[in-house]
C-alpha positions as CSV (number, residue, x, y, z in Angstrom):
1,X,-21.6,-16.4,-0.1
2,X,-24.0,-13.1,0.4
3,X,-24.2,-11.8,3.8
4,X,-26.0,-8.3,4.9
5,X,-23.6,-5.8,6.9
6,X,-23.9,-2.6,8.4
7,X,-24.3,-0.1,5.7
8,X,-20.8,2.3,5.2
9,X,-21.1,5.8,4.7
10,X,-20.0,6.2,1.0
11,X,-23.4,4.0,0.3
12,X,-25.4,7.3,0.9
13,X,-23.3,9.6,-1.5
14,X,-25.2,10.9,-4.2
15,X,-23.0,10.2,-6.8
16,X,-22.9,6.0,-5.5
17,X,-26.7,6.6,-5.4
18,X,-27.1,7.5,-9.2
19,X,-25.0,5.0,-10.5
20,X,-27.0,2.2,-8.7
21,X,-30.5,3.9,-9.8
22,X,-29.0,4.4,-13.5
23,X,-27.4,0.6,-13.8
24,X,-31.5,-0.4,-12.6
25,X,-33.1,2.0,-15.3
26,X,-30.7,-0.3,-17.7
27,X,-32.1,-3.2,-16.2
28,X,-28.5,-3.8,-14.5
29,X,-26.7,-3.9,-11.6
30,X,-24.1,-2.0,-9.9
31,X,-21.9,-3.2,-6.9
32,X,-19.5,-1.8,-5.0
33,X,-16.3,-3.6,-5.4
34,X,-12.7,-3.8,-4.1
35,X,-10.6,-1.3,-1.4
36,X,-13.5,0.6,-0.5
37,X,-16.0,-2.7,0.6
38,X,-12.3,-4.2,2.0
39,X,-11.5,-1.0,3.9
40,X,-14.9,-0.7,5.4
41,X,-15.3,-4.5,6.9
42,X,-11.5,-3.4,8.1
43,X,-13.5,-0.1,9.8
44,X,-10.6,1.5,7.8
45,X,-10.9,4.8,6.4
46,X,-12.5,5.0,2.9
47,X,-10.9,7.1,0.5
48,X,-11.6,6.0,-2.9
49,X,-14.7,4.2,-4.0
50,X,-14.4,1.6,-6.6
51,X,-18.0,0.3,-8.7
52,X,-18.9,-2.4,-11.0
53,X,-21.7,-2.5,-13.7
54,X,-23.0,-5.1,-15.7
55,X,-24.6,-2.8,-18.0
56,X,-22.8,-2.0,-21.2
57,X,-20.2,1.2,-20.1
58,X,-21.1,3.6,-22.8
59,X,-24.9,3.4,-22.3
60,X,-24.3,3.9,-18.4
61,X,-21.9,6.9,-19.1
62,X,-24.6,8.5,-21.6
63,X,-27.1,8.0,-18.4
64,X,-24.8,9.9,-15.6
65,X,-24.2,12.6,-17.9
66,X,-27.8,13.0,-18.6
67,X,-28.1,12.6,-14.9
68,X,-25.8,16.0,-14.6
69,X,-22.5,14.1,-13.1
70,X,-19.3,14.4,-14.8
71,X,-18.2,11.4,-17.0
72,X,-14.3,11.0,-17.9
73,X,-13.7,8.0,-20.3
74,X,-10.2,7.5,-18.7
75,X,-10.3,3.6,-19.9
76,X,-13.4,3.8,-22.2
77,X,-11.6,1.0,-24.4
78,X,-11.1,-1.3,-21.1
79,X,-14.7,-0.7,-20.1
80,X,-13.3,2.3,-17.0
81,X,-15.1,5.6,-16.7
82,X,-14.2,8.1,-13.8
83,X,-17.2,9.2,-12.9
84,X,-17.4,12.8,-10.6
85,X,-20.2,14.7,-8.7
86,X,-19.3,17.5,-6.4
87,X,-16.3,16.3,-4.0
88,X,-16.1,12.8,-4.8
89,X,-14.9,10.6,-7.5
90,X,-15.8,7.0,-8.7
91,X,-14.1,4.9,-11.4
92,X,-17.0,2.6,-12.7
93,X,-16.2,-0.5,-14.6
94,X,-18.0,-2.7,-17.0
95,X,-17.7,-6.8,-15.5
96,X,-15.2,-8.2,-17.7
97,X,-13.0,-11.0,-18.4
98,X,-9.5,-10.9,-19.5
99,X,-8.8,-12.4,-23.6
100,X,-5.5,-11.9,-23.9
101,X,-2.4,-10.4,-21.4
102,X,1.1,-9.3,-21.8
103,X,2.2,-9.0,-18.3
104,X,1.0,-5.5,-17.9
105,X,-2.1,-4.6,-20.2
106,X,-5.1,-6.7,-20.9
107,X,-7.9,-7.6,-23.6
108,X,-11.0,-7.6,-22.3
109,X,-14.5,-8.5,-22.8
110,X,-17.8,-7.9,-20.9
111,X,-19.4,-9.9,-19.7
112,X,-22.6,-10.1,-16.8
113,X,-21.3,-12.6,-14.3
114,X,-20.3,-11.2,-11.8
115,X,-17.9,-14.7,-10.9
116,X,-16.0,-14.7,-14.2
117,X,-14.9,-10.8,-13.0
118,X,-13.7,-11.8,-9.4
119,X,-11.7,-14.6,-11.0
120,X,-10.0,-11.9,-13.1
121,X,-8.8,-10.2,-10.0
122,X,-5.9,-10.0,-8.8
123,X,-6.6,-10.9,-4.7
124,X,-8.9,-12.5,-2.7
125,X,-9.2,-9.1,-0.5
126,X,-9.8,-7.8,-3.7
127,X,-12.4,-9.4,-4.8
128,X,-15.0,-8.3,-2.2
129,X,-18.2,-6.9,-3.8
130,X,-21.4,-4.8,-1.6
131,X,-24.8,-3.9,-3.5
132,X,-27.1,-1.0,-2.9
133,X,-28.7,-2.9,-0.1
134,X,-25.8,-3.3,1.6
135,X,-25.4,-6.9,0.9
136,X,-21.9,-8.4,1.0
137,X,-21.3,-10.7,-1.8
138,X,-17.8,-13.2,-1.3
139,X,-17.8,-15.4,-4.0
140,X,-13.6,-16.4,-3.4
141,X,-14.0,-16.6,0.3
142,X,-11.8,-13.4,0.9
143,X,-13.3,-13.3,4.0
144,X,-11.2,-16.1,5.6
145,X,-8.6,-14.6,4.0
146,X,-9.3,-11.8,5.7
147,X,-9.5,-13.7,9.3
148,X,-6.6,-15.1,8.8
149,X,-4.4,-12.7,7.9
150,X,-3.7,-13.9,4.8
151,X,-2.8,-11.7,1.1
152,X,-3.5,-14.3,-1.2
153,X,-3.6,-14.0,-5.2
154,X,-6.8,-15.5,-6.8
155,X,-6.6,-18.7,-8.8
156,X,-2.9,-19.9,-9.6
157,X,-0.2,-17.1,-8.4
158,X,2.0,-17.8,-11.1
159,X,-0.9,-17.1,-13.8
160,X,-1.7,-14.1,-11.6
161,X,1.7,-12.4,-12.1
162,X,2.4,-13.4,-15.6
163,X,-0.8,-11.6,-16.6
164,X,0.2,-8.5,-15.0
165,X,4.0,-7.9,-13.1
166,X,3.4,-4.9,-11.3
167,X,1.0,-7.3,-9.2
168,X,4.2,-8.2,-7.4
169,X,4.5,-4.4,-6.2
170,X,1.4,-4.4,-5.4
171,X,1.2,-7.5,-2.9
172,X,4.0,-5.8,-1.1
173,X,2.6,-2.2,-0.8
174,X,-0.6,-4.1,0.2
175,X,0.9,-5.4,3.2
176,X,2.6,-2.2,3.7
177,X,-0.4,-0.8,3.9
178,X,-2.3,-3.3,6.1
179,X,0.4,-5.0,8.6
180,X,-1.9,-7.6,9.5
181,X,-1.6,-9.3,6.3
182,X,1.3,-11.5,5.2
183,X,1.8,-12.9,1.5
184,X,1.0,-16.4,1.0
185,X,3.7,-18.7,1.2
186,X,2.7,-19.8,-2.9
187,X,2.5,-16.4,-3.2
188,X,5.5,-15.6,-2.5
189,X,7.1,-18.4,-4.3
190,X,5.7,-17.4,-7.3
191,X,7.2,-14.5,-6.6
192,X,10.3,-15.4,-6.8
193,X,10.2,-17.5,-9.9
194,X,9.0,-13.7,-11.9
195,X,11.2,-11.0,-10.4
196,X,12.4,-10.8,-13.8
197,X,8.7,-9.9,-15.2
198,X,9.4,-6.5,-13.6
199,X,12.1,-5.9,-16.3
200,X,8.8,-5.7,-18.5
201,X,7.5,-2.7,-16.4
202,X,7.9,1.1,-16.9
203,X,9.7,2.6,-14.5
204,X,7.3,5.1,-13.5
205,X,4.5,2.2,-12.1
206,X,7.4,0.5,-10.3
207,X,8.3,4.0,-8.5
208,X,4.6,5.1,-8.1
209,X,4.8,1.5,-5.8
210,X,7.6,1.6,-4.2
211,X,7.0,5.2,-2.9
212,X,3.6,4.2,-1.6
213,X,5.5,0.8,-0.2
214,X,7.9,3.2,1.9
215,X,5.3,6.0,2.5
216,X,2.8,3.4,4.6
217,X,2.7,2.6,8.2
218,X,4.0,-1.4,7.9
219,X,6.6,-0.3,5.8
220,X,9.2,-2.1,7.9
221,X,7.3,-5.3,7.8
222,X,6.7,-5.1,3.9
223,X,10.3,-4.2,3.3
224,X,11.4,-7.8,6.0
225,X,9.1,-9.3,3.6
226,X,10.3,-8.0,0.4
227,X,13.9,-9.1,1.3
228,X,12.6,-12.7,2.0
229,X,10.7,-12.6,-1.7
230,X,14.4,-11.6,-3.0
231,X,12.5,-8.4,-4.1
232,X,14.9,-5.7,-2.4
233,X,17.7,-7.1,-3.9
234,X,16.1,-7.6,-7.7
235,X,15.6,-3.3,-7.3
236,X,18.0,-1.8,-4.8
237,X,20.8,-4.7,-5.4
238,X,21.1,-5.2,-2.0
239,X,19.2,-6.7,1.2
240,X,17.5,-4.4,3.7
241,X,19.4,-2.3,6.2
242,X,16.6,-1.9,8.8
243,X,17.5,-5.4,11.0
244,X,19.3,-3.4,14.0
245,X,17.9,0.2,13.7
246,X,13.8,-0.5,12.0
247,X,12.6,1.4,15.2
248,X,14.2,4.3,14.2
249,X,12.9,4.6,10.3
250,X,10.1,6.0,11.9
251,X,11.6,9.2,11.2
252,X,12.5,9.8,7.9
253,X,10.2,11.1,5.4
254,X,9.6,8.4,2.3
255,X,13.0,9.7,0.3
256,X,14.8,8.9,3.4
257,X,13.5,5.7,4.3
258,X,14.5,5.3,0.6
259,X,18.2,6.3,0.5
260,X,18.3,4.1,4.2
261,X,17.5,1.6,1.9
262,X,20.4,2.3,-0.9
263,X,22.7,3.3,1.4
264,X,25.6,6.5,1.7
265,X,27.0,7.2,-1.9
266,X,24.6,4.8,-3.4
267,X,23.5,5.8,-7.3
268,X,19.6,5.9,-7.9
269,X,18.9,2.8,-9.8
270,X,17.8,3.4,-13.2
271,X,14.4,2.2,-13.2
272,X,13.4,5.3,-10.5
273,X,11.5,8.0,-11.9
274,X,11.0,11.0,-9.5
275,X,10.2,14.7,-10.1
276,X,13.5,16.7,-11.0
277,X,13.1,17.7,-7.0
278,X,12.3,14.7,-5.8
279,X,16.0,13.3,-8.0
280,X,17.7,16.0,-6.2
281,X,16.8,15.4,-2.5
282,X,17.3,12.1,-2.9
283,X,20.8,12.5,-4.4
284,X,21.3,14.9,-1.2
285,X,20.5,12.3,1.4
286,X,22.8,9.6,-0.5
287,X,25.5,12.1,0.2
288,X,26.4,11.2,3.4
289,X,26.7,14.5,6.0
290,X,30.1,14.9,6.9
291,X,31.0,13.1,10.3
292,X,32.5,16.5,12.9
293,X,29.3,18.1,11.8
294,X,28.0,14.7,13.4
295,X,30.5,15.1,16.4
296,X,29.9,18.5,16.9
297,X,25.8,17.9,17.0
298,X,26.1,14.8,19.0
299,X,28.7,16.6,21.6
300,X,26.4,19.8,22.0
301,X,24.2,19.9,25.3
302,X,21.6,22.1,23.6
303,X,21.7,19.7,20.4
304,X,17.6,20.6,19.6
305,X,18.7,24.0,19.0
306,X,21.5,22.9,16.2
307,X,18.8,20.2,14.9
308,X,16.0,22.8,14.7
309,X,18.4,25.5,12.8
310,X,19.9,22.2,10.7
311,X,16.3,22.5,8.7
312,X,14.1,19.6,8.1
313,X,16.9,18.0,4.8
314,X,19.5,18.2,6.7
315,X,17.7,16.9,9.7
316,X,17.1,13.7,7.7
317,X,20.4,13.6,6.6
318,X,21.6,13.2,10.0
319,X,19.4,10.9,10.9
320,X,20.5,9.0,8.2
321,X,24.0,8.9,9.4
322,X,23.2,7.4,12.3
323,X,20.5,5.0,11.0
324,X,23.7,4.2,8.8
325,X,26.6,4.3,11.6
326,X,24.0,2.9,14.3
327,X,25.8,0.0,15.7
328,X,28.9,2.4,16.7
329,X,26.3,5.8,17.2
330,X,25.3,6.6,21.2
331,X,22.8,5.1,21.6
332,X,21.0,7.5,23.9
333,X,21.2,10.1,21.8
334,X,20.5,8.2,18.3
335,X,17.0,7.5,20.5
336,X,17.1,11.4,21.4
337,X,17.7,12.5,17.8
338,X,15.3,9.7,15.8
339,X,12.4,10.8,18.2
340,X,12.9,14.5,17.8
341,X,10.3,17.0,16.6
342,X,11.4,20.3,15.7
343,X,8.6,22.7,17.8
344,X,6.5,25.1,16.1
345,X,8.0,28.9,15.8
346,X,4.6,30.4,17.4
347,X,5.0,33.7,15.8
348,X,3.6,34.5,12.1
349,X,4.1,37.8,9.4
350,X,0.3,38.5,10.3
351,X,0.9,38.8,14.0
352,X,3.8,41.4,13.6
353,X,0.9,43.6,11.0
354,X,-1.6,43.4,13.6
355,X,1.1,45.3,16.1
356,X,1.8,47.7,13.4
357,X,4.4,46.4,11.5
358,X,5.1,47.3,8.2
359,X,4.8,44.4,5.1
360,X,7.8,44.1,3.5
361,X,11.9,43.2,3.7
362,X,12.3,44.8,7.2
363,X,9.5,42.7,8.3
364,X,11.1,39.5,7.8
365,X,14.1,40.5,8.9
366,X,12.3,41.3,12.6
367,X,10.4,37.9,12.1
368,X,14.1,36.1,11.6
369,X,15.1,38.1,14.7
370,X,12.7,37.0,17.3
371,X,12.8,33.1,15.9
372,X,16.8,33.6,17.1
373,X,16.2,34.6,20.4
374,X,13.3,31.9,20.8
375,X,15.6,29.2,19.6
376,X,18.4,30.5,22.0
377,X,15.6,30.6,24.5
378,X,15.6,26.4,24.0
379,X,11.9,27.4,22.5
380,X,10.4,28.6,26.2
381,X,9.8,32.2,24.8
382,X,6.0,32.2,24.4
383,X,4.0,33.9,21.7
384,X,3.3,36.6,23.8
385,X,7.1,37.6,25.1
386,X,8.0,37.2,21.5
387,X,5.2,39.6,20.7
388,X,6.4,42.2,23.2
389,X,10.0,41.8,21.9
390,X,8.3,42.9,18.6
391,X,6.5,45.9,19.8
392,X,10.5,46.5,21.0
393,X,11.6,46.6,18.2
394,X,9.1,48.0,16.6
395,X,9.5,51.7,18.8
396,X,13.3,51.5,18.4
397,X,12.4,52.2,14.4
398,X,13.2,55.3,13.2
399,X,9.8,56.7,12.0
């Protein structure tokens, strides 16, 4: 099915605009293809432009580069160049057809039918394709998937997933990311019959997912449906925690929604790969903050002056607590607490120069100063009074 649409924005980008005039030199074509042609009939945001070419990839890379872009042959061997001009980026792909899979990496060959590579796909959504005219091309009837609200893998799911495991991270971080969208019910049945193909993935891709899983806005509803799939338990080895408290998750930062998930004095399972930091926070929020500090917050009528001065780890970790202790927490305050944003210390270094404050040790030490007395202030001290306590104590310096 071809349809014409209202023309997005990226169509007018210089860069999109030489591909599709060097694909026709070649007597080719280019499309637009995938998240960007699916974000943009979503009116989504559109942050990363996908192409496709029919023209053989090293004869349209030797064009670009003539053409004064920058050509990366990041999958040269899979028929991918990452192709750059100014501020934006575009990873161009050869049409191609799958020989031979493993459950993560495929042999390819190109091919100019533009059918055989939507098959090869791994959803329907996915499989949307726009030319330079702005003409929608659905050759899987994504769209109804679309309509309907309905994730759908392409062809027969099982086939879909043994090709390539980390599809079944994907399909969840896909309805993380779009909460209108629910797996298929096949879909997730195939699921479940090859959890164990993600045994077969590094852990690194499976981390890279699940952080973007927990990082987007329907994280709730993909975790719900991760649990159903039996997918929570195959990598955390337990079901969700998020039944009584998910409106509070709102809260806490990707690591946190993470250790909610593991819960207090859980180990990281083996398969997560993080940045040494990243480890090391996480291991910090799975060590569950000691309850009187809890008491002591939760019994304190100015309690956003101890949460500001907590700092924004250990504010987690207390939110954690109570995500974790919710059924017996108050519940006033566990609303009071998961809805809290520390205010903004108005005052900077720069504003303490421009008052004649000298750079250095004792300047910080006058800049810690002032953001006491505007925390004991319950944050009503404005920029200004904080300003003239400077200037303060600023003339009580001995010169």
């Amino acid at each position: 099915m071809a349809q014409r649409i209202q023309k997005p924005a990226f169509l007018a980008w210089p860069i999109c605009q030489e591909i599709l005039s060097n694909a026709a030199t070649l007597g080719s074509e280019a499309r637009f293809v995938g998240g960007a042609v699916r974000n943009h009939l979503l009116g989504k945001p559109v942050d990363d432009v996908d192409m496709a070419v029919t023209a053989p990839i090293t004869l349209i890379a030797d064009k670009l580069k003539q053409a004064g872009l920058a050509v990366y042959e990041t999958g040269i061997d899979h028929g991918t160049i990452t192709v750059r001009y100014k501020q934006h980026i575009v990873e161009l792909t050869q049409t191609r057809i799958d020989t031979k899979t493993d459950g993560r990496h495929a042999v390819v060959r190109p091919v100019d039918d533009w059918l055989e590579d939507a098959k090869r796909r791994d959803f329907t959504i996915n499989a949307f394709y726009m030319n330079g005219d702005g003409v929608l091309f659905d050759p899987l009837d994504a769209m109804v998937d679309l309509e309907t609200g309905i994730l759908r893998f392409i062809g027969n799911p099982d086939r879909r997933i043994q090709e390539d495991y980390l599809r079944i991270m994907r399909g969840f971080r896909l309805v993380a990311e779009y909460p209108e969208l629910r797996l298929s019910e096949a879909g997730i049945a195939a699921i479940k019959r090859h959890l164990n193909g993600l045994d077969r993935l590094s852990g690194e891709r499976v981390t890279t997912e699940w952080v973007r899983l927990v990082s987007a806005h329907g994280w709730r509803h993909a975790l719900h449906l991760a649990e159903t799939a039996g997918l929570t338990q195959k990598l955390l080895g337990a079901t969700t925690k998020i039944k009584l408290t998910a409106s509070y998750g709102e809260s806490l930062t990707a690591l946190g929604r993470f250790a909610w998930q593991l819960g207090p004095g859980a180990r990281i399972p083996a398969w997560v790969r993080l940045s040494r930091a990243d480890t090391e926070l996480l291991d910090l929020y799975l060590d569950k903050l000691d309850s009187d500090v809890v008491e002591a917050l939760l019994a304190d009528k100015h309690w956003q002056q101890a949460a500001y001065q907590l700092g924004a780890e250990a504010y987690q970790r207390l939110l954690l607590f109570l995500l974790w202790e919710a059924e017996t927490a108050d519940t006033d305050r566990l609303n009071q607490l998961a809805t809290y944003q520390p205010p903004t210390f108005p005052l900077r270094g720069a504003d303490l120069i421009t008052i004649g404050v000298a750079p250095g040790v004792g300047l910080g030490q006058i800049l810690l100063s002032l953001e006491d007395r505007w925390v004991k202030s319950d944050f009503q001290f404005s920029k200004d009074e904080l300003i003239a306590h400077a200037r303060s104590i600023r003339d009580e310096q001995p010169r």
